[in-house]
C-alpha positions as CSV (number, residue, x, y, z in Angstrom):
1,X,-33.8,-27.5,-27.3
2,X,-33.9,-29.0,-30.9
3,X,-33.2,-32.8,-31.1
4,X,-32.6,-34.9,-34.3
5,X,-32.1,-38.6,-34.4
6,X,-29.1,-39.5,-36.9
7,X,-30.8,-41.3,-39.4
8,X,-28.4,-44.1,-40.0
9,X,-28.5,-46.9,-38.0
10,X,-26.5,-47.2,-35.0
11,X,-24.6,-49.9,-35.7
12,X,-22.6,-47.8,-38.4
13,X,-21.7,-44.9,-36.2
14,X,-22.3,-41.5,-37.4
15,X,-21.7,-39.7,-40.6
16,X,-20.6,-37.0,-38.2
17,X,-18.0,-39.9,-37.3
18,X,-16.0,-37.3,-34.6
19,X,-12.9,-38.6,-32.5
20,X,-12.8,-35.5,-30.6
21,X,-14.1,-35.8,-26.9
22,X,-16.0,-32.6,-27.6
23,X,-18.3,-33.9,-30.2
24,X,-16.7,-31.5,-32.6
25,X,-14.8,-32.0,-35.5
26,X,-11.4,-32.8,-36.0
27,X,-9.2,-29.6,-37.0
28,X,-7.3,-30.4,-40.4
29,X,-3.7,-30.3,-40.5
30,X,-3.8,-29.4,-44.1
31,X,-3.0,-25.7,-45.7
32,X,-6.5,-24.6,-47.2
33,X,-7.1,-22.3,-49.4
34,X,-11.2,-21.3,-49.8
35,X,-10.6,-18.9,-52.5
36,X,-9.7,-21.2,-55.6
37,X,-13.3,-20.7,-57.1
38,X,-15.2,-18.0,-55.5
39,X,-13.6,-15.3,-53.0
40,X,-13.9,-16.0,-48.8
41,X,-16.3,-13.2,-48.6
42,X,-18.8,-14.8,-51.7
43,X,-18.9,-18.3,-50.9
44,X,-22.4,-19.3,-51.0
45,X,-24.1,-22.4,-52.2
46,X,-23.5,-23.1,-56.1
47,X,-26.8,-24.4,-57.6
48,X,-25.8,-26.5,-60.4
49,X,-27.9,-25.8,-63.9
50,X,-27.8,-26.6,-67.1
51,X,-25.5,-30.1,-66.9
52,X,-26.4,-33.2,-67.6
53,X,-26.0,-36.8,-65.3
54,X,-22.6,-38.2,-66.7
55,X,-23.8,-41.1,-68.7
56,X,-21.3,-43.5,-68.2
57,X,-20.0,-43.7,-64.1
58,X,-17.7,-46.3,-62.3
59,X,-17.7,-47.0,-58.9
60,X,-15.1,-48.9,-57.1
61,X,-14.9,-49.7,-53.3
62,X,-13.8,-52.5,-50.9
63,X,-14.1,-54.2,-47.7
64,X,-12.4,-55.8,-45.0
65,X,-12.7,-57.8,-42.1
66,X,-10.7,-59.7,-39.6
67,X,-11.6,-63.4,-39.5
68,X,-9.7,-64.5,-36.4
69,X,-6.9,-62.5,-34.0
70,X,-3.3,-64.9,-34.0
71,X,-0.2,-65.3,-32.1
72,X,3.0,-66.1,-34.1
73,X,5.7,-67.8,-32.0
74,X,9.0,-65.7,-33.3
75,X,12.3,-67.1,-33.2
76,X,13.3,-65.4,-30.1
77,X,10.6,-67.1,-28.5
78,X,8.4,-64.5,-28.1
79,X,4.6,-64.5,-28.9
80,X,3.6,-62.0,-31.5
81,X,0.4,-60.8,-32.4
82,X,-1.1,-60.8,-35.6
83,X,-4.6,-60.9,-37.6
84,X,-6.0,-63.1,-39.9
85,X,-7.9,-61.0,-42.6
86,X,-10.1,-61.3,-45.6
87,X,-10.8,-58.2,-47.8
88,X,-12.3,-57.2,-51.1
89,X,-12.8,-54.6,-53.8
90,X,-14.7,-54.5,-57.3
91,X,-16.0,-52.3,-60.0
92,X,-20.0,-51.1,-60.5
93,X,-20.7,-50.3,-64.1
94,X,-23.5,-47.9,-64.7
95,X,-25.0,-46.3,-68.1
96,X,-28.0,-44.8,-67.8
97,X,-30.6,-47.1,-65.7
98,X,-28.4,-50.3,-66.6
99,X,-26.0,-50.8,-63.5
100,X,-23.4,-54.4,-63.4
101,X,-21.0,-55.5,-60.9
102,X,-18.1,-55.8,-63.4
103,X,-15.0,-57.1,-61.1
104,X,-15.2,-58.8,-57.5
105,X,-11.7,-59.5,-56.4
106,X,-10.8,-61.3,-52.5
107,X,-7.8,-61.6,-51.3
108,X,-6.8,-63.4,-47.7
109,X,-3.6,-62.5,-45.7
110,X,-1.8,-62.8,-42.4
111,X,-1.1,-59.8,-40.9
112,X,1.7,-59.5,-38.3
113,X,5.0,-57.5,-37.2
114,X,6.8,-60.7,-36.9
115,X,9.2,-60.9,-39.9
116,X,9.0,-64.7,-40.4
117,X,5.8,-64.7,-41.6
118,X,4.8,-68.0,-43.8
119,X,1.3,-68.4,-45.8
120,X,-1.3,-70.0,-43.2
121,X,-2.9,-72.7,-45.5
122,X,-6.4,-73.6,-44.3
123,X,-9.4,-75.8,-46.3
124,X,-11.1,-72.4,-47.3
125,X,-8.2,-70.7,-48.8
126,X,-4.2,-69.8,-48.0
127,X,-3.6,-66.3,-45.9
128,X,-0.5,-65.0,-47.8
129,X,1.9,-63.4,-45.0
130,X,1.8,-59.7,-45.1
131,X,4.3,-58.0,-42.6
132,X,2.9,-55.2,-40.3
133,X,4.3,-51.8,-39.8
134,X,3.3,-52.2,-35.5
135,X,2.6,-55.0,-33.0
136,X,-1.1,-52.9,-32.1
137,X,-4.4,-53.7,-32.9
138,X,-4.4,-50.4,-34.7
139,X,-1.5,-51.3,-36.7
140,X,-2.9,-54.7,-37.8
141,X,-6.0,-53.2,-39.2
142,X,-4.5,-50.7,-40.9
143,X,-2.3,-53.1,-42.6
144,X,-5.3,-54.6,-43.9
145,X,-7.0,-51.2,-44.6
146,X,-4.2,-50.4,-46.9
147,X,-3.8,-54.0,-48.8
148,X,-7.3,-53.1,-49.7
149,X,-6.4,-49.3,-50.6
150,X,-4.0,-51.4,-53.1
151,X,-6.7,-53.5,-54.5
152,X,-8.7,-50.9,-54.9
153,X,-6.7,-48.8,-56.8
154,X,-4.8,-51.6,-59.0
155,X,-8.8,-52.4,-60.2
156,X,-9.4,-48.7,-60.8
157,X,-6.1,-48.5,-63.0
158,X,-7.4,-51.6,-65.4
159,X,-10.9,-49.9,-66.1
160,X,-11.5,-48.6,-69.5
161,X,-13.2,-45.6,-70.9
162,X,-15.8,-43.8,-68.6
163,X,-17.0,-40.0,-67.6
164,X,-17.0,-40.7,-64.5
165,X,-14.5,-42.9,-62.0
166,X,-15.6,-42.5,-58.3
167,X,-13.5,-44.3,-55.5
168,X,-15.9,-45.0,-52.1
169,X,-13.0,-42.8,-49.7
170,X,-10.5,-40.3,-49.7
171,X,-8.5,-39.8,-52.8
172,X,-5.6,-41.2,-52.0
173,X,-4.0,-42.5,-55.1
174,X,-2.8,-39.6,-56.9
175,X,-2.7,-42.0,-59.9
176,X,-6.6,-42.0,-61.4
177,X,-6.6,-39.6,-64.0
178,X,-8.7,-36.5,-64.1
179,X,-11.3,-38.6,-63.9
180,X,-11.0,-39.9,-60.8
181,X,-13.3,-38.6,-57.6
182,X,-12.9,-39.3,-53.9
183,X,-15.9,-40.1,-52.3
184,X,-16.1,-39.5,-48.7
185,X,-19.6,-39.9,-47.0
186,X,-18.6,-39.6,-43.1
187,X,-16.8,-36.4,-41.5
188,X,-13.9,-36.7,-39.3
189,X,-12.1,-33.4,-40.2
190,X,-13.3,-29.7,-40.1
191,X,-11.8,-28.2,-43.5
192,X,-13.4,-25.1,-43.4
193,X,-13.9,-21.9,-40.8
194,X,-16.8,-21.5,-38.8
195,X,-18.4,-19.2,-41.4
196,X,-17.9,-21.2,-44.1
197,X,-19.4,-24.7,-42.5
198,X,-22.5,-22.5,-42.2
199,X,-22.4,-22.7,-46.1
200,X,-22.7,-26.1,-45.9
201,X,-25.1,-26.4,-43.3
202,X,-27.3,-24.1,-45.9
203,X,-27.3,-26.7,-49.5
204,X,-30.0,-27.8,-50.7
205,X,-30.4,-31.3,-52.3
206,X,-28.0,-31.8,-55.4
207,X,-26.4,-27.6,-54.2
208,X,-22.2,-27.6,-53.7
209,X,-20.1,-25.7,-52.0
210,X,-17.3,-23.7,-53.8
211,X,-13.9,-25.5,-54.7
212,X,-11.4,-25.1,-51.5
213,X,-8.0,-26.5,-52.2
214,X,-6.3,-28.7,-49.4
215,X,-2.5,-29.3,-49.9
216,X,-0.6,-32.1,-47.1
217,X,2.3,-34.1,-49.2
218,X,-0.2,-33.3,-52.3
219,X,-3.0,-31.1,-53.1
220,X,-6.7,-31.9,-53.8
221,X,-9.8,-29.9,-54.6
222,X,-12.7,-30.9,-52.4
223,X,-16.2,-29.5,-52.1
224,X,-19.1,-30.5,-50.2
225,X,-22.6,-31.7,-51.9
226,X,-25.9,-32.3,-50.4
227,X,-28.1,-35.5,-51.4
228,X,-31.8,-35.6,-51.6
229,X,-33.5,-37.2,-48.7
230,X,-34.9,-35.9,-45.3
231,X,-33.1,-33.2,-43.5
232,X,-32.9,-34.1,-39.3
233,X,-30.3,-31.6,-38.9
234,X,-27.6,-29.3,-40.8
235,X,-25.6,-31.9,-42.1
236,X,-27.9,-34.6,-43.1
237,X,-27.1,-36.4,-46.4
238,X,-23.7,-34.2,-46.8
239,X,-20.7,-36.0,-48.9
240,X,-17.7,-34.6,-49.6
241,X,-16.3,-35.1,-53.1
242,X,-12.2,-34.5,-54.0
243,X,-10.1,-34.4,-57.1
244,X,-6.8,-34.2,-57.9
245,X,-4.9,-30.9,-57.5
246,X,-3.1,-31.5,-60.7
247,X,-6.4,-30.3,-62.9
248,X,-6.5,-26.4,-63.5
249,X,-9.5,-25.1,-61.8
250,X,-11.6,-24.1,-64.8
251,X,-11.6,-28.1,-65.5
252,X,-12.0,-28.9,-61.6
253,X,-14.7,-26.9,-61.7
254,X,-16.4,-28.5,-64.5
255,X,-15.8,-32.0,-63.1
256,X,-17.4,-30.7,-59.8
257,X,-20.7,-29.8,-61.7
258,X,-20.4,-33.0,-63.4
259,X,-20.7,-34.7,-60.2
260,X,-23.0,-32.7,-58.1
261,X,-25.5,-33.6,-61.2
262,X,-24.9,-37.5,-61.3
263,X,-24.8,-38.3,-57.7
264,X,-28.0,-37.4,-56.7
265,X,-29.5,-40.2,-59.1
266,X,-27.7,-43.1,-57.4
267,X,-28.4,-41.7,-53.7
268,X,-30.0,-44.3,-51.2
269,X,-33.1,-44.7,-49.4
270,X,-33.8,-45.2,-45.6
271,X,-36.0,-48.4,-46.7
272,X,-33.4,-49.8,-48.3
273,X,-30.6,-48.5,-46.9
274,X,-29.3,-48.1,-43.1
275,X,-26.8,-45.0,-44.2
276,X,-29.3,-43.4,-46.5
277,X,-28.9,-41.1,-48.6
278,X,-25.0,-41.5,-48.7
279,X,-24.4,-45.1,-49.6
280,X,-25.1,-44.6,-53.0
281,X,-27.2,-47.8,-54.5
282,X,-24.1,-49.1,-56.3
283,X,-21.9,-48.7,-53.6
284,X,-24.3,-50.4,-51.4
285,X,-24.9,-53.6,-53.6
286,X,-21.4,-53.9,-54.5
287,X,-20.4,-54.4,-50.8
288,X,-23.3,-56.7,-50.3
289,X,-21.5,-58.6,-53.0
290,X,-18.2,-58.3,-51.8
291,X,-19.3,-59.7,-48.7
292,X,-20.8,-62.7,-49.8
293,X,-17.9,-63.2,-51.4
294,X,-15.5,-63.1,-48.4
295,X,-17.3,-66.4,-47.4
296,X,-18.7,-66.9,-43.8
297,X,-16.8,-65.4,-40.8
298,X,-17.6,-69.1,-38.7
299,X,-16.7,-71.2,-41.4
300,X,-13.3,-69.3,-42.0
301,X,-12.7,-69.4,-38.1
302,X,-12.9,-73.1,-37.7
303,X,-11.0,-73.6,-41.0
304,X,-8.0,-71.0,-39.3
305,X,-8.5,-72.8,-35.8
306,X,-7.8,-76.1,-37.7
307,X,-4.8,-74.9,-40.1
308,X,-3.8,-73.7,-36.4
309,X,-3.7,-76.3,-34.8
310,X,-2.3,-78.7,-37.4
311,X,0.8,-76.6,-37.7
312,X,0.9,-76.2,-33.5
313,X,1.0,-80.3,-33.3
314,X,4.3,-81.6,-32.5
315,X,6.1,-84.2,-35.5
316,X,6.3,-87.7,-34.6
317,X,9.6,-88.5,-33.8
């Protein structure tokens, strides 16, 4: 029997991150087609010579974090749940060895199906009332995911000229220009055949996969890369890396080499990193940032528990 510790630490899951109760993968419900680049029967890994690290790269990513769980009294008399949320998301400039947080950005908000919503003012900051698309705890957070998803992508519109625009997460704004590259470092999702995850399985540091072309409500070429660092098993230090679908293939494949040569240069370190290799250094320091930034979760709890009960209190008659 072969056994391999994960090498990132356990508080941050797995990058295997599987939701299956079979440890496996989750089976994509995307239309995938492997043969974009290379044919099924030739995919192999694609050793990338000859290009040069793009010189000038920006990262943007974002966090988020519930600062206190609520109840909202609705008008029908009801209790309704709701969280009170902090998030993030900035900008890493990098040009050669010179690397700057350009753009921090926090926002606060109130997160709750109840449709009477008013700002929660508390002596740390107001949480602007942002309705809910479910009553769940699931819901709630994904209300805050996508507020940040907005941020993120409203910062990654204003940026000027770069080679390079790399978004911590699945592509999902369609709206970043050829430039733009998901960056997804944990695997929920098996894209590929049985066969062809052997390919991946076989990279070597800064190696990709062919182009495959995944198409749900919009289409996006993705390809997996491998980042330098210690191999404990078949996966270790895999990323996979998308594009938009809107680029003809001669230009996605160019952009893929252009990345599979830069990345490796910004991968992380287990001594400085608990998700090493794949929290890239600026990715890394510019959530550090962020959340400093989003103040401390005990001072912003007291400040919500007084705004709370301030607004609880009954009015002198």
């Amino acid at each position: 029997m072969r056994l391999a510790v994960e090498a990132w630490a356990p508080e941050y899951g797995a990058s295997n991150n599987t939701a299956s109760t079979s440890g496996e993968l989750l089976p994509t419900g995307a239309a995938v087609d492997v043969g974009v680049e290379v044919a099924e029967a030739a995919w192999a890994p694609q050793a990338v010579t000859g290009v040069a690290p793009a010189g000038r790269v920006r990262f943007v990513d974002g966090v988020r974090r519930v600062d206190a769980r609520v109840w909202i009294d609705a008008e029908d008399g009801m209790p309704r749940p709701g969280v009170a949320a902090s998030y993030g998301a900035g900008v890493v400039r990098c040009e050669g060895d010179d690397a700057e947080v350009e753009t921090c950005a926090v926002r606060r908000g109130l997160f709750s199906a109840a449709t009477e919503l008013a700002a929660l003012v508390t002596r740390s900051g107001a949480y602007a009332p942002r309705v809910a698309t479910g009553e769940t705890a699931e819901d709630l957070v994904a209300g805050v995911q996508q507020r940040m998803r907005d941020l993120e992508a409203e910062l990654a519109a204003g940026l000027g000229d770069a080679d390079l625009l790399i978004v911590d997460g699945p592509l999902r704004q369609q709206g970043l220009g050829p430039r733009g590259v998901g960056y997804v470092k944990t695997h929920q999702t098996a894209y590929l055949a049985p066969a062809l995850a052997r390919v991946v399985g076989a990279l070597h540091a800064g190696e990709r996969t062919p182009l495959f072309l995944t198409t749900t409500s919009w289409t996006r070429y993705s390809w997996y890369v491998r980042l330098p660092g210690a191999q404990a098993h078949a996966w270790s230090g895999i990323i996979r890396a998308e594009v938009s679908g809107e680029l003809d293939p001669g230009e996605a494949r160019r952009l893929a080499d252009l990345v599979t040569a830069t990345l490796p240069r910004y991968a992380s370190t287990p001594e400085k990193d608990p998700r090493a290799p794949q929290n890239l250094h600026p990715i890394a320091e510019l959530e550090r940032r962020l959340r400093h930034r989003l103040g401390d979760p005990a001072v912003l709890y007291r400040a919500l528990t007084m705004a709370a009960t301030r607004r609880a209190a009954p009015v002198p008659a």
